[in-house]
Structures are given as C-alpha cells and as structure tokens.
N, C-alpha and C positions, 0 to 999 in steps of 0.2 A: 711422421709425415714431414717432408720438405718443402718449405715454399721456392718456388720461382720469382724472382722478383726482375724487376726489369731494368734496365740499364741506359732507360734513355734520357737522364741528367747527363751521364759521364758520355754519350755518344753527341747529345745537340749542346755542349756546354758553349759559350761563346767564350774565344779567345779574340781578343783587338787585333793580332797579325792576322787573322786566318780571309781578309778582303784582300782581292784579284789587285796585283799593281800595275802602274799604268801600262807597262812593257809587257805585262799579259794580257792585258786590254789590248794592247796594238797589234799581239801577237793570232788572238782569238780572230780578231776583225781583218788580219792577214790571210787568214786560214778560210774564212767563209765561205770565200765560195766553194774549195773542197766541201767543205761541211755540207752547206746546198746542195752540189753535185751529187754528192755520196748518198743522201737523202732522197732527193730522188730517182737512184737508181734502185733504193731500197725501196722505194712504194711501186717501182716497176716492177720488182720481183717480187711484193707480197700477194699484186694482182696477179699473177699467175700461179699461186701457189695452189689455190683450189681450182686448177683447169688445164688444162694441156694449152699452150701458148699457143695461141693463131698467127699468119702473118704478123696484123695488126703487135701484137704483143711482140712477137722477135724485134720488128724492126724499133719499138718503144725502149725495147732493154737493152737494145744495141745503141741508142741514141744516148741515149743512160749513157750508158758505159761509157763512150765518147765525149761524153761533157765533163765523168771523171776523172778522165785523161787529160784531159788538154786544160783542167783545172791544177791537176798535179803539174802537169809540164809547167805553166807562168808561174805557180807560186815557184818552184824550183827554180826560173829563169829570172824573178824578184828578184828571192833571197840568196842567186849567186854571186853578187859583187856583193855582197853587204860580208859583213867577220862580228864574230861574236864575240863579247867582251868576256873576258877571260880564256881565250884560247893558246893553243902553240904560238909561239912567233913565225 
C-alpha cells in the first residue's frame, strides 16, 4: 500500500521576495476600476443565468458591459503617454 502524503509545506512555504512591490501596488490600484467594472458585469450575467433575461436584465448587462468599456478605454488613454522601463528605444 502507498501512502499520499501531501505537499502543502512546499506549496505555502514563505519566501521574503514573494510581497507585491510598490509598482504593482500602483499598477493593481490602476487597473480597479476595470477590475470593478468586469465584476460587475459578472454578477449581471450570473443573475441571469437561471432565467431567461427580462428587459430589466438586457438593459443591466448591457449597462455592464458599457462600464467595462469605457473602463478599458481611460485606463488605455492613462497609460498611453506613460513608456515602460525597460522597453525599445
């Protein structure tokens, strides 16, 4: 007989580099409101997932969707003048 044994030393082991640096911190808190948006367009489509969508419903996931547009659109219109370190010349 074989045992299973499990492997969650070597999966949660803590190493000192593995905390978020401050430039992913700025980059996370860049991102949020996609993040928000995307979120709730996700809870707009899980409510309909057990029902045929109503009005009410279309025009919620459509509103959705519209926030995660125009969420994508300013972060892309941010981080258009900015260049990232280490790029082409």
């Amino acid at each position: 007989m074989q045992y299973i044994v499990t492997v969650q030393e070597a999966v949660t082991a803590f190493t000192p580099g593995l905390e978020p640096t401050a430039a992913e911190l700025d980059a996370i808190e860049a991102e949020m409101p996609v993040i928000s948006a995307e979120v709730e367009l996700l809870d707009a489509q899980i409510m309909t997932l057990d029902r045929l969508p109503n009005e009410l419903d279309a025009c919620r996931l459509r509103r959705a969707w519209h926030r995660v547009l125009a969420a994508h659109r300013d972060l892309a219109n941010r981080t258009a003048g900015t260049s990232l370190p280490g790029g082409a010349a």
